[in-house]
KOLLUMPA-309147 format. One line per field, with one value per residue: residue in three letters; x, y, z of N, C-alpha, C in turn. Coordinates in nm, 4 decimals. Example, Ala and Ser with C-alpha at 12.3 -4.5 7.8 and 13.67 -1.06 7.14 Angstrom:
<loses>
timi = [ALA SER]
nc1 = [1.3190 1.2850]
nc2 = [-0.5690 -0.2250]
nc3 = [0.7800 0.7080]
cac1 = [1.2300 1.3670]
cac2 = [-0.4500 -0.1060]
cac3 = [0.7800 0.7140]
cc1 = [1.3200 1.2900]
cc2 = [-0.3300 0.0030]
cc3 = [0.7800 0.7870]
</loses>
This chain:
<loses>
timi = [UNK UNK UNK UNK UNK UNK UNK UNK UNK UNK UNK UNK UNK UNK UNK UNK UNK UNK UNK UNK UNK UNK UNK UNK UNK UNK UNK UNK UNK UNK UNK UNK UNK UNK UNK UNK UNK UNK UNK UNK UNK UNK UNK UNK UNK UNK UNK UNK UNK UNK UNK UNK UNK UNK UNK UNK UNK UNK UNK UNK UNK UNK UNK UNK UNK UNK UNK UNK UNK UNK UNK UNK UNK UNK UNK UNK UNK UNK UNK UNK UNK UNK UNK UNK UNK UNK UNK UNK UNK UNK UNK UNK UNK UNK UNK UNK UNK UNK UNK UNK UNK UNK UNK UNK UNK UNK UNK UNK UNK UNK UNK UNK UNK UNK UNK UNK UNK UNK UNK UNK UNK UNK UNK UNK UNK UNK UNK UNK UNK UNK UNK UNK UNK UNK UNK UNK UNK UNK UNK UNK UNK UNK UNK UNK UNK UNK UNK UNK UNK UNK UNK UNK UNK UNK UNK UNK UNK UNK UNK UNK UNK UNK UNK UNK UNK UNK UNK UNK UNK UNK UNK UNK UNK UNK UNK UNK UNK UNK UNK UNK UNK UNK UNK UNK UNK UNK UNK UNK UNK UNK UNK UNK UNK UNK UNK UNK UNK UNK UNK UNK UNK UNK UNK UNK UNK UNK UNK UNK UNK UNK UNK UNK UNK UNK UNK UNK UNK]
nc1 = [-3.3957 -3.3895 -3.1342 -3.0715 -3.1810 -3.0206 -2.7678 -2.8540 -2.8990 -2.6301 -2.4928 -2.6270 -2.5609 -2.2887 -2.1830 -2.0822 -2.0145 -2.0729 -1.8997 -1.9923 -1.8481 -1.8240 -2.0393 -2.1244 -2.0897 -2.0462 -1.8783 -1.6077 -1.4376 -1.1531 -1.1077 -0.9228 -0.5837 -0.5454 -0.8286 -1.2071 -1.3124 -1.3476 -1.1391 -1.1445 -0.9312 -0.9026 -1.0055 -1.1486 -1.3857 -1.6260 -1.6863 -2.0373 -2.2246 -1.9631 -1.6885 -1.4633 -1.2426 -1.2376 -0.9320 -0.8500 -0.5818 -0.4968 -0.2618 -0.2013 -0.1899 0.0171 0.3451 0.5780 0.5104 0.5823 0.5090 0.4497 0.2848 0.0750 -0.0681 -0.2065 -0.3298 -0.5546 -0.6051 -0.7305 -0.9307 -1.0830 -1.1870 -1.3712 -1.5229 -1.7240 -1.7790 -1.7609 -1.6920 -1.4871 -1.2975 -1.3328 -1.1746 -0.9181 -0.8562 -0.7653 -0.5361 -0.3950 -0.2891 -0.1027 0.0563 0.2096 0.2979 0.5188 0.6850 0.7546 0.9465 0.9175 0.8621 0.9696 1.2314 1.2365 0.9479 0.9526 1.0515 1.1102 1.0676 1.2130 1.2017 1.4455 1.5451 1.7530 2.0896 2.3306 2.5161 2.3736 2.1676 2.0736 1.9477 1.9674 1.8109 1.6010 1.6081 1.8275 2.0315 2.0357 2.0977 2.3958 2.4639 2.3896 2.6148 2.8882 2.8804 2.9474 2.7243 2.5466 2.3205 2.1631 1.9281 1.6191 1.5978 1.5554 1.6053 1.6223 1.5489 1.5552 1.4615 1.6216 1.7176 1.6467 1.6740 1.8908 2.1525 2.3320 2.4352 2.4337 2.1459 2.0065 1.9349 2.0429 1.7783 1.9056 2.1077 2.2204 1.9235 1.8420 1.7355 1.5172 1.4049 1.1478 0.9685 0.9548 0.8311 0.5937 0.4814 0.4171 0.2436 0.0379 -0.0468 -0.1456 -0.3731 -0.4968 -0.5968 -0.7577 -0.9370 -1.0549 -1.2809 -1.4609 -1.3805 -1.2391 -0.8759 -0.5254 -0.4157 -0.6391 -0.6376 -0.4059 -0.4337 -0.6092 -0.4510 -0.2574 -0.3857 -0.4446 -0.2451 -0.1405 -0.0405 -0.1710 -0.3061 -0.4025 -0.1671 0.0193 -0.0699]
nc2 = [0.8116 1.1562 1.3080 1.5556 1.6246 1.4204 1.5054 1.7681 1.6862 1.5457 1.7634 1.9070 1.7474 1.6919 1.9502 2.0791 2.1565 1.9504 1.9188 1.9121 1.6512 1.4775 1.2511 0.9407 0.5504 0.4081 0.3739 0.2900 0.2898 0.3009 0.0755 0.1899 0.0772 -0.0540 -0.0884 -0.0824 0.1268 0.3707 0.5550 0.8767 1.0259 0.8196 0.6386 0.4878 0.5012 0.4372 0.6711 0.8184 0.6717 0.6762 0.5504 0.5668 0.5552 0.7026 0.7487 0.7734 0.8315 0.5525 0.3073 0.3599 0.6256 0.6939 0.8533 0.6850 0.4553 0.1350 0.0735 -0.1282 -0.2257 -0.0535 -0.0501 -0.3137 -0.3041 -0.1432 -0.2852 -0.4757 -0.3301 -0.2943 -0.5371 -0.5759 -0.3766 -0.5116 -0.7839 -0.7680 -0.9670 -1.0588 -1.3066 -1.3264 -1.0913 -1.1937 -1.4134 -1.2291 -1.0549 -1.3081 -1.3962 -1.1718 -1.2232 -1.4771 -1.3643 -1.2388 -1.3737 -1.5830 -1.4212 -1.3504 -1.0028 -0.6911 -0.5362 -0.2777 -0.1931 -0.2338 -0.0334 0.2004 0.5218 0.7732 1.0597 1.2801 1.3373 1.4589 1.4777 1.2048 1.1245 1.2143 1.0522 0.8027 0.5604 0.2184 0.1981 0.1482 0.3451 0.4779 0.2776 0.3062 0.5822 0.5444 0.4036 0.5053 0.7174 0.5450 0.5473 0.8348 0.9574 1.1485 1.2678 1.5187 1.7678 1.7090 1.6026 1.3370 0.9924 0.6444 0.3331 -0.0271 -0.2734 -0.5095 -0.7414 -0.7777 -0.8856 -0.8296 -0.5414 -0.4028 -0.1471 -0.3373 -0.4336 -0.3495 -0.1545 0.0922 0.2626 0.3634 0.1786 -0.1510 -0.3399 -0.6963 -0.8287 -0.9171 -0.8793 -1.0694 -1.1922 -0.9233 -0.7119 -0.9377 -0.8826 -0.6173 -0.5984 -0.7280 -0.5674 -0.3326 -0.4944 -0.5248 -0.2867 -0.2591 -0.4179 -0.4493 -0.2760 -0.4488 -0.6922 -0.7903 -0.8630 -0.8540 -1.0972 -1.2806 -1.2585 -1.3567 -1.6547 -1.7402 -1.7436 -1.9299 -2.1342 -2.1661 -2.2586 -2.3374 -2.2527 -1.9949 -1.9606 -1.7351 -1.5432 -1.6007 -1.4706]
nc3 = [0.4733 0.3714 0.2251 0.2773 0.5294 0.7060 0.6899 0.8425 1.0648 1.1698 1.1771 1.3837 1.6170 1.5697 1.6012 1.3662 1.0331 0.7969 0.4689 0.1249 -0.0838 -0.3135 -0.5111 -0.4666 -0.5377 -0.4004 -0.0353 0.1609 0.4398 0.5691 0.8606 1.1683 1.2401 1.5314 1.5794 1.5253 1.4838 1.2040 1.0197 0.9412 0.7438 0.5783 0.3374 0.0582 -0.2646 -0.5296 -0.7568 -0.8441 -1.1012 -1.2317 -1.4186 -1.2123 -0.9379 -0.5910 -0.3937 -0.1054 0.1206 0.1383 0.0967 -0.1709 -0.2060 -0.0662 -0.1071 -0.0974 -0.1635 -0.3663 -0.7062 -0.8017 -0.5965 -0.5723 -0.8027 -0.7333 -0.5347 -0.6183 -0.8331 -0.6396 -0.5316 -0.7417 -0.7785 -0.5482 -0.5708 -0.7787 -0.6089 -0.4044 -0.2629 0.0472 -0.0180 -0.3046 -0.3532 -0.2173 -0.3756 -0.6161 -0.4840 -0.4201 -0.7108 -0.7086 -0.5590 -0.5915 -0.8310 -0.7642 -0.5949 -0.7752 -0.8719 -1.0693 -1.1158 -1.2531 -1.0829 -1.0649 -1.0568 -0.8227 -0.6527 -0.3691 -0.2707 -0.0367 0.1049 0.2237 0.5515 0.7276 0.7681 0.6540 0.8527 1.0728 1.1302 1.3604 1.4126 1.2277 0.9492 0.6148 0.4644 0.5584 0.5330 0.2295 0.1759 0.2868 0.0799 -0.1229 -0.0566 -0.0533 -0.3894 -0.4511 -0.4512 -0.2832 -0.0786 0.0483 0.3172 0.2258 -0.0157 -0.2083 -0.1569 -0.4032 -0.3992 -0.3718 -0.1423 -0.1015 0.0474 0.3207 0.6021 0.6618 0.7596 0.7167 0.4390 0.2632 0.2241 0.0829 -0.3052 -0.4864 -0.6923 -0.8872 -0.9564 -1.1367 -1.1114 -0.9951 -0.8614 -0.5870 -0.2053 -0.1917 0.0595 0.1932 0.0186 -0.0122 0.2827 0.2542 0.0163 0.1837 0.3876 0.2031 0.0914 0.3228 0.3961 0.2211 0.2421 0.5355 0.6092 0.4992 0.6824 0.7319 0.8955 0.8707 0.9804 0.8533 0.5700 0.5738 0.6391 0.4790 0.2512 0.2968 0.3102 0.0561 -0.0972 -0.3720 -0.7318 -0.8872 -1.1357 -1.2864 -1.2359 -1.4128 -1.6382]
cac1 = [-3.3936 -3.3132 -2.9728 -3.0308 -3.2083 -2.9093 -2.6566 -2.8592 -2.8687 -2.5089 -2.3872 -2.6161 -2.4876 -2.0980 -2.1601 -1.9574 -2.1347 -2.0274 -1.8932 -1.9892 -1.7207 -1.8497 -2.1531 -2.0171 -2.2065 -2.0261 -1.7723 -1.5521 -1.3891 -1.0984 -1.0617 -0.7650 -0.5125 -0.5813 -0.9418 -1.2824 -1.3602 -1.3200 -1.0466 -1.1882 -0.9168 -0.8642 -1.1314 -1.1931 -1.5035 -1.6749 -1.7931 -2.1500 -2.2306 -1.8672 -1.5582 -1.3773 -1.2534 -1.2099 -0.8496 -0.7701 -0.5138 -0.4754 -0.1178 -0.1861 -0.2102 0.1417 0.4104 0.6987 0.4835 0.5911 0.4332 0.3618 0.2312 -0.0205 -0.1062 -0.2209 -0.4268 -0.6448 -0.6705 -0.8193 -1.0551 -1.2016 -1.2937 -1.4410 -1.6709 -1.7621 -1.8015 -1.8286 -1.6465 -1.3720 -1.2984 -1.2711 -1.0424 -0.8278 -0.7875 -0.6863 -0.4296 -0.3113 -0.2028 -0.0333 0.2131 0.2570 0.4185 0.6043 0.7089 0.8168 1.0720 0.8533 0.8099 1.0652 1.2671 1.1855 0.8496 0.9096 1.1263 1.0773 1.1215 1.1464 1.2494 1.5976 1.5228 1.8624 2.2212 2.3477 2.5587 2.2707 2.0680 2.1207 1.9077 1.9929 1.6554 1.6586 1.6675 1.9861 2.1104 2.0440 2.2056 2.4957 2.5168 2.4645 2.7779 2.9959 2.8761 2.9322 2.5750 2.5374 2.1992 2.1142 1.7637 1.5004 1.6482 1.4959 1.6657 1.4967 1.5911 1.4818 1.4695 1.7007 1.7926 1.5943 1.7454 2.0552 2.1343 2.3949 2.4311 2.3559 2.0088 1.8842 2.0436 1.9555 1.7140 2.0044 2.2255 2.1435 1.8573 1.7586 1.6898 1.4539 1.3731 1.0263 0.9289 0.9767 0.6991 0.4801 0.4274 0.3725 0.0950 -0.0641 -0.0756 -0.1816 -0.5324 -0.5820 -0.6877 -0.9186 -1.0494 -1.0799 -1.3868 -1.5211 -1.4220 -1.0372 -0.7560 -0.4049 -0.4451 -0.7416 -0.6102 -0.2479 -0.4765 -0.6415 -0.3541 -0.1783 -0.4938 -0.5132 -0.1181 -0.1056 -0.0357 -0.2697 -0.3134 -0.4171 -0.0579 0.0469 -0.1138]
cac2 = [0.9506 1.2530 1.3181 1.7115 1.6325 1.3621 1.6130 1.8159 1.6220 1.5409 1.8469 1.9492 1.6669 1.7473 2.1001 2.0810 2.1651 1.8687 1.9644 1.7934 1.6037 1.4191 1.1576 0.7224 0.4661 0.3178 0.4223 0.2685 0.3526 0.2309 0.1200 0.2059 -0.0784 -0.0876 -0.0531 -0.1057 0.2250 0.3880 0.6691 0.9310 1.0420 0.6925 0.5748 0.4423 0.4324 0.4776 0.8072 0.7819 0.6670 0.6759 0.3892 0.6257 0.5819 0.7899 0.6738 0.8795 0.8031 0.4180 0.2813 0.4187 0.7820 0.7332 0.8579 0.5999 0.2958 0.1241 0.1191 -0.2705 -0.2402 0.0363 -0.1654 -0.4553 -0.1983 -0.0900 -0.4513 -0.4929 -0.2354 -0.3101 -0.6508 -0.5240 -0.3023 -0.6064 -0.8787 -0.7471 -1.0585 -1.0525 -1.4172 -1.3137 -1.0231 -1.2766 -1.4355 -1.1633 -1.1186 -1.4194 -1.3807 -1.0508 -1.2780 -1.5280 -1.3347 -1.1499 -1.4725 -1.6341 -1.3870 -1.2699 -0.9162 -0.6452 -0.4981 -0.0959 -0.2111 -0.2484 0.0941 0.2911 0.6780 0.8280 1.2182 1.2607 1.4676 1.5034 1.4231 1.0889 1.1008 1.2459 0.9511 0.7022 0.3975 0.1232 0.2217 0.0769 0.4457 0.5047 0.2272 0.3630 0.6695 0.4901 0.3258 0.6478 0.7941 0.5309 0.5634 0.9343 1.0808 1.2151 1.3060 1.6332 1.7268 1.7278 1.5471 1.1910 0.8808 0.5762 0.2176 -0.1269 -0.4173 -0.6661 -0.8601 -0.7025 -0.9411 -0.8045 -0.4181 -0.2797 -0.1159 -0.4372 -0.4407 -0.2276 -0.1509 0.2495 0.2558 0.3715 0.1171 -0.2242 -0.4126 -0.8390 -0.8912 -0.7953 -0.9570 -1.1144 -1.1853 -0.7920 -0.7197 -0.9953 -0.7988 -0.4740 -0.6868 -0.7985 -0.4288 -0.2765 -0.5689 -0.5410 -0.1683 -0.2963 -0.5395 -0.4264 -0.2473 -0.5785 -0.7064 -0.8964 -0.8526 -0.9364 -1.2322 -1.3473 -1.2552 -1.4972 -1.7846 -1.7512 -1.7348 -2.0141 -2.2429 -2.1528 -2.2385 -2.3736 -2.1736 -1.8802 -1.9690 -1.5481 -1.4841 -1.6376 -1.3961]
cac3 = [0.5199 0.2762 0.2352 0.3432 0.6915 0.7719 0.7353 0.9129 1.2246 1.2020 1.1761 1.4910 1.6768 1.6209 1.5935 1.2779 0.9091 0.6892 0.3455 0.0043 -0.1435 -0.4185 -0.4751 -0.4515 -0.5351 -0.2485 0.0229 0.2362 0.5751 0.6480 1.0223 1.2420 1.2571 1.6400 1.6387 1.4511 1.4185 1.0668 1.0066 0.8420 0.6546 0.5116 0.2608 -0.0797 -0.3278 -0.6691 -0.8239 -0.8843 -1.2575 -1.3078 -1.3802 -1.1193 -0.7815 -0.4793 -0.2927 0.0407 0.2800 0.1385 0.0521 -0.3225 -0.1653 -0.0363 -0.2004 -0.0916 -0.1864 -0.5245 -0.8233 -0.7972 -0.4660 -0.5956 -0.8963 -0.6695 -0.4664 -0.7185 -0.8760 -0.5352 -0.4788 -0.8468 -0.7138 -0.3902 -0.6305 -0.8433 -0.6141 -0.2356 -0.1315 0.0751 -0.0443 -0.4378 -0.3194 -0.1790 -0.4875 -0.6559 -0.4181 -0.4386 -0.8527 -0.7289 -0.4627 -0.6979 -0.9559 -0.7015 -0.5372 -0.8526 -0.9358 -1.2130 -1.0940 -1.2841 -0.9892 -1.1121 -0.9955 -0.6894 -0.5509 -0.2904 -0.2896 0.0660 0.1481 0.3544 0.6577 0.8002 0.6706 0.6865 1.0053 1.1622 1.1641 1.4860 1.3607 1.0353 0.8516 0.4750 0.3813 0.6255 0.4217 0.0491 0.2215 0.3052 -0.0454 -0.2041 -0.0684 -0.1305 -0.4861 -0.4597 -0.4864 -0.1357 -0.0471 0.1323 0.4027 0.1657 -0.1363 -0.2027 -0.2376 -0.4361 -0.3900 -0.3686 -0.0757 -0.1628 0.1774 0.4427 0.6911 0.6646 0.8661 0.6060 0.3472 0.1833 0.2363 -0.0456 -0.4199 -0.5441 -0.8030 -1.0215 -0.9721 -1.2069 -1.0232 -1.0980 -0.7581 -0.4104 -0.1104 -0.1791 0.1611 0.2226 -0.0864 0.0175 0.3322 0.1731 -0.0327 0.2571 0.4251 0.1513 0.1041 0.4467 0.4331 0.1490 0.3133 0.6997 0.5818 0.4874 0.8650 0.6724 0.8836 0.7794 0.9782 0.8063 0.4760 0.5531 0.6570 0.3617 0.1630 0.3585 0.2691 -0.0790 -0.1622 -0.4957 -0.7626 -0.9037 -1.2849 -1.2938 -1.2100 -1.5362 -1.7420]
cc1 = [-3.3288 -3.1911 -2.9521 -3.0798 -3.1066 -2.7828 -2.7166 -2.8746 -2.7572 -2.4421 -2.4527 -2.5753 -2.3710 -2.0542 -2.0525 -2.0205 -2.0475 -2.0454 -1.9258 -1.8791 -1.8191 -1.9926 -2.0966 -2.1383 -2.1738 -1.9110 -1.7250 -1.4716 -1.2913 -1.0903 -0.9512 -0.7313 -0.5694 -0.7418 -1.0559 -1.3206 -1.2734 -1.2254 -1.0650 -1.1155 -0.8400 -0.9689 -1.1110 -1.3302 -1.5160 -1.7488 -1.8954 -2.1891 -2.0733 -1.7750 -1.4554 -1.3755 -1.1737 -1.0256 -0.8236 -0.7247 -0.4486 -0.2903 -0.0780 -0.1765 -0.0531 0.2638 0.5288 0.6066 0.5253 0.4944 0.3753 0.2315 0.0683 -0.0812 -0.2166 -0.3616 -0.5593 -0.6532 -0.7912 -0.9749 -1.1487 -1.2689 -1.3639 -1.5575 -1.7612 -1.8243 -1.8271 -1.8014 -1.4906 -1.2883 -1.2350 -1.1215 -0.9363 -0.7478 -0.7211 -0.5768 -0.3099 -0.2089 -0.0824 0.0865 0.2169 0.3411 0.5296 0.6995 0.7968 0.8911 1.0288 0.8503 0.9650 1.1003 1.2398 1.0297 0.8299 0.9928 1.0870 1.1585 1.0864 1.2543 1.3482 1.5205 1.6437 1.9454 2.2121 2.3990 2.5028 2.1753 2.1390 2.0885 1.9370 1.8471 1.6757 1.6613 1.8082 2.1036 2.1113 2.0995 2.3569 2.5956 2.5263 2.6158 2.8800 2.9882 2.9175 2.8124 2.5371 2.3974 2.1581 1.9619 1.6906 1.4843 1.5478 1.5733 1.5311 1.5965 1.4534 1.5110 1.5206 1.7519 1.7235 1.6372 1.8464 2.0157 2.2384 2.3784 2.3483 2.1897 1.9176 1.9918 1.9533 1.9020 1.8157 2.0978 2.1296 2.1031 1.7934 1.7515 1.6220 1.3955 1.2251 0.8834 0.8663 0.8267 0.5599 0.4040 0.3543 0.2568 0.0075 -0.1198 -0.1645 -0.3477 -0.6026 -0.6547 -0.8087 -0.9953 -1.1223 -1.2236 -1.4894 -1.5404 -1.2938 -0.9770 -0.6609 -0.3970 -0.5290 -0.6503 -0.4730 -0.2956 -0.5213 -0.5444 -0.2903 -0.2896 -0.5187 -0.3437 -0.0878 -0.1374 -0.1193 -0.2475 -0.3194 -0.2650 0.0383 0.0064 -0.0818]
cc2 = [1.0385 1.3053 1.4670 1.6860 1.4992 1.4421 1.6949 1.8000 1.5834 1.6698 1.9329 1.8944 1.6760 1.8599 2.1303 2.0721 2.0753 1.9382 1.8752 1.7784 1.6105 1.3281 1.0236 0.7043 0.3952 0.3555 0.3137 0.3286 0.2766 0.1914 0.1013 0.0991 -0.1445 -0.1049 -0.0630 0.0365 0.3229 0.5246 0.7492 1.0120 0.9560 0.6085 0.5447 0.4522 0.4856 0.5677 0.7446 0.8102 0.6821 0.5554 0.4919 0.5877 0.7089 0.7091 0.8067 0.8059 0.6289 0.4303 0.3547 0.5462 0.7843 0.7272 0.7471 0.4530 0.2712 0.0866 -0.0375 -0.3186 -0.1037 0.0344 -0.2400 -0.3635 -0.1800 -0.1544 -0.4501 -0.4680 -0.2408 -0.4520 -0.6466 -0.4561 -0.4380 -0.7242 -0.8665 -0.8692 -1.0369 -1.1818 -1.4015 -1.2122 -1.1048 -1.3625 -1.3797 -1.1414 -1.2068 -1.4112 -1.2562 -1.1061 -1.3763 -1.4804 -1.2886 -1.2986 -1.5290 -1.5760 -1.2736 -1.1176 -0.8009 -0.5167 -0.3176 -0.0928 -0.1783 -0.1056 0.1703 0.4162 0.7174 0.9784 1.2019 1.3470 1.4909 1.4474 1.2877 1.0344 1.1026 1.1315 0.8096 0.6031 0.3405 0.1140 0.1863 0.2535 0.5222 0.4123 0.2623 0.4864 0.6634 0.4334 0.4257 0.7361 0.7420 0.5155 0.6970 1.0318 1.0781 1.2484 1.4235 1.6531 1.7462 1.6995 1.4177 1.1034 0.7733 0.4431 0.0651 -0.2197 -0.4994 -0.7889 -0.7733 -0.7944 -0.8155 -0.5797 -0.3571 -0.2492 -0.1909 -0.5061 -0.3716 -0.2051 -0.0035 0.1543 0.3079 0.2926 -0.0543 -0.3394 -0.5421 -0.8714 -0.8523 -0.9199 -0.9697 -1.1125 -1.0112 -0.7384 -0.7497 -0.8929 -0.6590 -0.5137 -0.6918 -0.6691 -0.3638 -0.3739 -0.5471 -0.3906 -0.1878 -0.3696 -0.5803 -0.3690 -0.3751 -0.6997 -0.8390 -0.8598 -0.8707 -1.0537 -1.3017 -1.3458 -1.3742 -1.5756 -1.8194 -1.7766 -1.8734 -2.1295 -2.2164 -2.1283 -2.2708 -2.2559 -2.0426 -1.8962 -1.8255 -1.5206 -1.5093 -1.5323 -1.2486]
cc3 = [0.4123 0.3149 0.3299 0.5285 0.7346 0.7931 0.8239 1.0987 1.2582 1.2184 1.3061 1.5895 1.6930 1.6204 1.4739 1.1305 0.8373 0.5279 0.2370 -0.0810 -0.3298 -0.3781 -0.4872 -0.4683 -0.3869 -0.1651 0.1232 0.3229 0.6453 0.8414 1.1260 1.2856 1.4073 1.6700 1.5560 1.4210 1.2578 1.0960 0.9048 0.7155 0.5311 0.4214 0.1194 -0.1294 -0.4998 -0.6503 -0.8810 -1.0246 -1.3338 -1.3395 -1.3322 -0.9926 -0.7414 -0.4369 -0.2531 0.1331 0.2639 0.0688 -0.0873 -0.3675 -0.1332 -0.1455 -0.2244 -0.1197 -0.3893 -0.6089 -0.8367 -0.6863 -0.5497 -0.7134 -0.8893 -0.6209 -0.5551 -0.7710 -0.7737 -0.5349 -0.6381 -0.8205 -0.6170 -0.4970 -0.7218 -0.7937 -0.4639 -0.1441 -0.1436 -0.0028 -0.2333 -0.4508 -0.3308 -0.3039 -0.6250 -0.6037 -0.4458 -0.6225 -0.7879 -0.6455 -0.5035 -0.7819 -0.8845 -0.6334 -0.6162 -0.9163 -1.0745 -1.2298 -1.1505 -1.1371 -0.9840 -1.0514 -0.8727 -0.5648 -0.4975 -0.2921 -0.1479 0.0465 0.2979 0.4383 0.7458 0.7198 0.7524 0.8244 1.1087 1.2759 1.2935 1.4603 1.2622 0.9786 0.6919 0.4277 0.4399 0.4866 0.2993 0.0884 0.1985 0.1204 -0.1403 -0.2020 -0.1039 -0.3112 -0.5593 -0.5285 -0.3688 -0.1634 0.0494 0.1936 0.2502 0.0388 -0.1298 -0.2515 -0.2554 -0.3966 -0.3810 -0.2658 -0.1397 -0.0485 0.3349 0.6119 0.7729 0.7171 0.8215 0.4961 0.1967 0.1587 0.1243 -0.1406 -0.4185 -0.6675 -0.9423 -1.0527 -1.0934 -1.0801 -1.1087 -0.9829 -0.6298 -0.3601 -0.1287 -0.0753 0.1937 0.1562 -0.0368 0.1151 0.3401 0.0840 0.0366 0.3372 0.3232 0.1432 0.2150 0.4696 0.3222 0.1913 0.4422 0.6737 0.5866 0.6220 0.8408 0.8022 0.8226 0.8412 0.9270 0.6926 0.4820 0.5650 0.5730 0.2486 0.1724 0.3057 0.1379 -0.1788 -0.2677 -0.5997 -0.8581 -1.0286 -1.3595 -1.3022 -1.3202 -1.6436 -1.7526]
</loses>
């Protein structure tokens, strides 16, 4: 069907004139954690004839995700354009929680930046950015609404202070586990398209435990 009479039946159908973005060779749609249907302002794809992607709304759009984690992402989604299996994904993946696993991963990598929205006293719950709060002041760099502190997961167990180092303080260590998960979130919006969960993706993982020769390199 021509591209102009499909818009034009969608847009009499939702009563709503669809705008042109761009042209993809291919799009994806993420779909809502709860639900198969796609979230439209959550998608990925390739510009048509280009080595560009699209990212909206995915982990690599957000600002508090780290820079390893959004790395990994976009490893991803170039094997999804290349190979259209969930299955090779996976083994990309896998090199990216390997290195992270084995310690290998430089801790600057991995920090999170979130935006204060109230003072410190304010806050009622132990949130890891309550805690880099907390650790900021006794360092004396207080944080005010709308400031940003950065830090890193280092013991996510744990519900003080000790749970996170600032990104300014000297970092050789982060809670792994913590990461991994943030790994596995972030594949699974690449790969829900494809019909992954994150349970699929850990079983996979869990059956494919030896170590990722990729992750070496």
């Amino acid at each position: 069907m021509p591209l102009s009479k499909l818009v034009s039946q969608i847009s009499k159908q939702v009563e709503i004139r669809p705008e042109h973005e761009a042209h993809y060779d291919w799009i994806a749609f993420v779909p809502l954690r709860d639900s198969d249907a796609g979230a439209l302002t959550k998608y990925f794809g390739k510009f048509a004839g280009e080595d560009k992607y699209k990212y909206q709304g995915i982990e690599y759009r957000q600002r508090n995700t780290p820079s390893y984690i959004d790395d990994a992402q976009k490893a991803l989604i170039r094997v999804v354009d290349e190979y259209r299996d969930p299955e090779a994904v996976c083994e990309e993946l896998r090199s990216w929680v390997d290195r992270l696993e084995r310690g290998a991963i430089d801790p600057s990598e991995l920090v999170i930046t979130n935006r204060v929205s109230k003072k410190k006293e304010d806050y009622t719950q132990s949130t890891r950015s309550v805690a880099a709060l907390e650790r900021a002041a006794d360092l004396g760099l207080g944080r005010a609404p709308r400031q940003s502190v950065s830090y890193v997961v280092v013991d996510d167990a744990k519900q003080s202070r000790e749970r996170v180092k600032l990104a300014s303080e000297e970092l050789n260590e982060y809670d792994a586990g913590f990461y991994r998960e943030l790994l596995i979130r972030a594949a699974a919006s690449v790969l829900s398209p494809l019909g992954w969960r994150e349970k699929r993706i850990e079983q996979f993982l869990l059956s494919h435990d030896e170590i990722s020769l990729k992750s070496f390199l």
